[in-house]
C-alpha positions as CSV (number, residue, x, y, z in Angstrom):
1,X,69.1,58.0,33.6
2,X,66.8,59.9,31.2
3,X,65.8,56.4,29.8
4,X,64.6,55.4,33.9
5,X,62.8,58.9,33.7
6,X,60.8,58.0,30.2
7,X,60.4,54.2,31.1
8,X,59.2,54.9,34.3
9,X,56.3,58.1,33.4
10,X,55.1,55.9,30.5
11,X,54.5,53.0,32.6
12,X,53.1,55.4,34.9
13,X,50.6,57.2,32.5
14,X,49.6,53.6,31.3
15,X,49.3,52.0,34.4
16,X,46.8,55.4,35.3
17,X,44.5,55.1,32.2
18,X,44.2,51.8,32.5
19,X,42.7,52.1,36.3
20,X,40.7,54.7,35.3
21,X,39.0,52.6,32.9
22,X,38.7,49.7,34.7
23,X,37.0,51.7,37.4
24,X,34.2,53.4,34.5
25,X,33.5,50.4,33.9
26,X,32.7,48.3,36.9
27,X,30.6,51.9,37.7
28,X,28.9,52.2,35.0
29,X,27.5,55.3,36.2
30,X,28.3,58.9,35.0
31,X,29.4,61.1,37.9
32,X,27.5,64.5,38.2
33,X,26.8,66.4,41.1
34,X,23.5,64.7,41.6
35,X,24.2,61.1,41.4
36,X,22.1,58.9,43.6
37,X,24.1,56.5,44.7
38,X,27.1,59.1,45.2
39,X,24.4,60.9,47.6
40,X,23.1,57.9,49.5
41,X,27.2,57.4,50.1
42,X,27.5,60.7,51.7
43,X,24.3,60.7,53.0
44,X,25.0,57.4,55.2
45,X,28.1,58.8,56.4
46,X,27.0,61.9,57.6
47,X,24.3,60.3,58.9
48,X,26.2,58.4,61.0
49,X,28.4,61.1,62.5
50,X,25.3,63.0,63.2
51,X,24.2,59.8,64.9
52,X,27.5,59.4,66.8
53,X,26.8,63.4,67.9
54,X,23.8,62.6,69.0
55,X,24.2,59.3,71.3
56,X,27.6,60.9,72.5
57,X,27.1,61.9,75.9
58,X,30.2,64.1,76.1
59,X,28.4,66.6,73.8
60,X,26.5,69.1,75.2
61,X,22.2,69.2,75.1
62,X,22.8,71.9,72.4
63,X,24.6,69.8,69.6
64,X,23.0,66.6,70.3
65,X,19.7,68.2,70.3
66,X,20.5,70.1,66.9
67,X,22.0,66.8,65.6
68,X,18.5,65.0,66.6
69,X,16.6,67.7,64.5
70,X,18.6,67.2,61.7
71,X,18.4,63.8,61.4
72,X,14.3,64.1,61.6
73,X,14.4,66.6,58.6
74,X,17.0,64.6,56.4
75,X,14.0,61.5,57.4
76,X,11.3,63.3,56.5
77,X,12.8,64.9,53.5
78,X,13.6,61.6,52.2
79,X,10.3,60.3,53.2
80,X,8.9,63.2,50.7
81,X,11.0,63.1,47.7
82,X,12.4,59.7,47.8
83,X,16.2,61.2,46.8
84,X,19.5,60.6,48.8
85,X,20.6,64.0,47.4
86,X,17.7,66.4,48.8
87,X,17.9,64.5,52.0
88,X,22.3,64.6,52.1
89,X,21.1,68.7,51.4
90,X,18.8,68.6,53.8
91,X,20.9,67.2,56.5
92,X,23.7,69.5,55.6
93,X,22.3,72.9,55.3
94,X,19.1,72.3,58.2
95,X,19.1,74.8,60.9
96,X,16.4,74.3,63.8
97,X,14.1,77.2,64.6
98,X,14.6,76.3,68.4
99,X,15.8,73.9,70.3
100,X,12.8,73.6,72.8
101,X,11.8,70.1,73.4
102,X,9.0,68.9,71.6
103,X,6.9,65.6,72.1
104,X,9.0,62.5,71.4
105,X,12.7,64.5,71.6
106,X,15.4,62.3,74.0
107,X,16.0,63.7,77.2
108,X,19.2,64.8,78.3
109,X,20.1,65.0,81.6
């Protein structure tokens, strides 16, 4: 039984590494916190559920309208500093001052 136990957690531990290096190398990227093509990931996605918010008519004028004002500033943020990172941040963290229509907003009925 105990020889199950070691067979088993060695083939285990070697089968691990060896993913792990297999999966470094087909990156070829070092992961840090601000990794472009980790942020332009995230980015997308959370683009797209702000997206979803926004064209969702089951949510109310409030959240669609805040979800339309953050996807303008993660646009323009982008547009400015031509990183996936300080536009992910930017779409994360952005609060609108109001949420008065302005020229070129969707209308919700």
């Amino acid at each position: 039984m105990r020889y199950l136990f070691v067979t088993t957690m060695l083939f285990t531990l070697l089968t691990t590494s060896t993913t792990f290096a297999a999966k470094k190398e087909t990156l070829g990227e070092v992961v840090t916190e601000r990794n472009e093509s980790i942020c332009k990931q995230k980015f997308t996605q959370e683009l797209f559920t702000q997206q979803r918010i926004f064209s969702s008519n089951r949510n109310g004028a409030d959240s669609r309208r805040i979800a339309e004002r953050k996807i303008e500033a993660a646009r323009e943020k982008y547009n400015l500093t031509a990183s996936y990172c300080d536009a992910y941040d930017e779409l994360r963290t952005f609060n609108p001052e109001s949420l008065e229509r302005k020229p070129g907003d969707a209308q919700f009925n």
